[in-house]
C-alpha angles and dihedrals in degrees: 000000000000088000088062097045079052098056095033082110095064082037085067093037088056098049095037081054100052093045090051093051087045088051095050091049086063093054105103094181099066132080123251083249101052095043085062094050103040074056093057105044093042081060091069086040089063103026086048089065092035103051086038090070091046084059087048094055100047102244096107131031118233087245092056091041088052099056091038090067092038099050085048098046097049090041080060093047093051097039087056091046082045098047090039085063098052087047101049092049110107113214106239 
């Protein structure tokens, strides 16, 4: 149990994370493309906060939360780029 009351900061980051895509998906105004990369981006907006409690209370060093947040936002870039050229590809 004391691991999760540890972690509870990247819990609400999570879950932060996941309202604000599905958010983004209702948003009828926005582009496909938009939409990725508002998700991505919104990624960093709610890691940054989580990550940065862990570092407060000692159980990561800036250094390690930074390129936490770093190594998973850019793992999320590449799996969208990744998952827009599947999609654009036209069976023959």
């Amino acid at each position: 149990m004391e691991i999760i009351s540890d972690l509870q900061s990247i819990l609400i980051g999570l879950i932060g994370w996941a309202a604000t895509t599905l958010m983004l998906e209702n948003a009828s105004r926005l582009t496909v493309t938009d939409r990725r990369v508002m998700s991505v981006f919104s990624w960093t907006i709610w890691m940054i906060p989580a990550f940065g409690a862990l570092v407060l209370q000692g159980l990561l060093t800036t250094y390690t939360a930074v390129l936490y947040v770093c190594i998973t936002t850019l793992a999320l870039g590449v799996i969208m780029v990744i998952g827009v050229s599947r999609r654009t590809h036209t069976r023959s």
